[in-house]
C-alpha positions in Angstrom: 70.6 -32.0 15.4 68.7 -35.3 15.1 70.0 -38.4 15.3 68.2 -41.2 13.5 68.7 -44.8 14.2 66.6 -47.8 13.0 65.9 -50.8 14.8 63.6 -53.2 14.7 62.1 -54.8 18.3 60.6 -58.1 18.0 58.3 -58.6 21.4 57.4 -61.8 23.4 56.6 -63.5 26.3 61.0 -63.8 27.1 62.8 -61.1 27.7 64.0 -59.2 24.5 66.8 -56.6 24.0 67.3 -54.5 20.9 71.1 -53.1 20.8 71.4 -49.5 20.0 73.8 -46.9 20.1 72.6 -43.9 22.5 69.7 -45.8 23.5 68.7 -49.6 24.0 65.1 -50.6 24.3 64.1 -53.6 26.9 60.7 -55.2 26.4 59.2 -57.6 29.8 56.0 -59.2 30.2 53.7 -57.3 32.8 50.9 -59.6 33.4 48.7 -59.2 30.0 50.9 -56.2 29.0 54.5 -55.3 27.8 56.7 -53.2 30.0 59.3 -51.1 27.6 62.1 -49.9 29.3 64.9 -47.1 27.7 68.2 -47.9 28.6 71.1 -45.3 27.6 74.1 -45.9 27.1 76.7 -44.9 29.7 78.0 -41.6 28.2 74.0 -40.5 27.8 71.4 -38.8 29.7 68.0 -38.9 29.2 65.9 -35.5 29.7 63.3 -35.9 31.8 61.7 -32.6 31.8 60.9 -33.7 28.0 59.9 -37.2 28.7 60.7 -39.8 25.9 57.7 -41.0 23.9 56.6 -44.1 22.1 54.4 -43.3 18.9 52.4 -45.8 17.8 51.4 -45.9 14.2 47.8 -45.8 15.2 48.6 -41.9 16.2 48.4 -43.4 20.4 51.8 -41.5 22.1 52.8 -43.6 25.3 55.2 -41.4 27.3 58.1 -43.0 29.3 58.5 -41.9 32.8 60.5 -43.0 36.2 60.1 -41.4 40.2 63.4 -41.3 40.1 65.1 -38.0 39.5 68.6 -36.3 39.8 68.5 -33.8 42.6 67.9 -31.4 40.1 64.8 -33.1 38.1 66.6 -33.1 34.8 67.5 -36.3 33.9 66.0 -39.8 34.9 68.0 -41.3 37.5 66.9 -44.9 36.5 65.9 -45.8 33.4 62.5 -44.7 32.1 59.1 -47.0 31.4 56.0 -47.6 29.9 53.6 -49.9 29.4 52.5 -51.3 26.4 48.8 -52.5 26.8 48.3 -56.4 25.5 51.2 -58.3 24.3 52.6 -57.9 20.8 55.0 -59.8 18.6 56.3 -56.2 17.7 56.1 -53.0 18.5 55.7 -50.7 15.5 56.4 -46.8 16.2 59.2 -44.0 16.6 60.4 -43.3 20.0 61.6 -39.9 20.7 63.4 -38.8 23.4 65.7 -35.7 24.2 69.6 -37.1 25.3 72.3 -35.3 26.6 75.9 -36.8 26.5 76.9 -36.5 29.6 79.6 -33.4 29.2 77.4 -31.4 26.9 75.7 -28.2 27.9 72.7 -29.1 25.7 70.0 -32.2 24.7 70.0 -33.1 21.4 66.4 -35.2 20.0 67.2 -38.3 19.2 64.3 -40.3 17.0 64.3 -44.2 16.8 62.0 -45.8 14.4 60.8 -49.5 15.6 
């Protein structure tokens, strides 16, 4: 099943957050860059043996990553990252990312178009 949820992230210098359901997407400046950061939501887990990805509608796929692990290297244990190089107004793209709710037996893809 696929979920598909629209948002639009407008990008600056400030910190910006773009509420979501499953997923939220933080943007930061990092130096002359943009870090993005995927937060889920409490009841989700993000799959981290199927790293989330940002693409970009130049065909450029940016994958999200962390160190940080469950024991079991499943899921992210921290929300994931990537950095967008240069700074940008807005991102344009679809992130997708494979998300467990936390008492389901299986992931589910989950595609957000930016």
């Amino acid at each position: 099943m696929v979920w598909l949820i629209t948002i639009t992230a407008a990008l600056g210098c400030a910190r910006e957050r773009v509420p979501s359901g499953p997923l939220r997407l933080e943007t930061t400046a990092a130096g002359p860059d943009t870090r993005l950061t995927l937060i889920p939501a409490s009841y989700i887990k993000l799959n981290a043996r199927v790293k989330p990805a940002l693409e970009l509608a130049d065909g450029t796929v940016l994958r999200f990553d962390s160190a940080e692990l469950t024991a079991d290297s499943a899921y992210f244990s921290v929300p994931p990252t990537v950095v967008l190089p240069g700074r940008h107004e807005r991102v344009r793209g679809t992130i997708r990312a494979s998300v467990c709710e936390n008492d389901a037996p299986v992931c589910r893809s989950l595609v957000l178009e930016l």
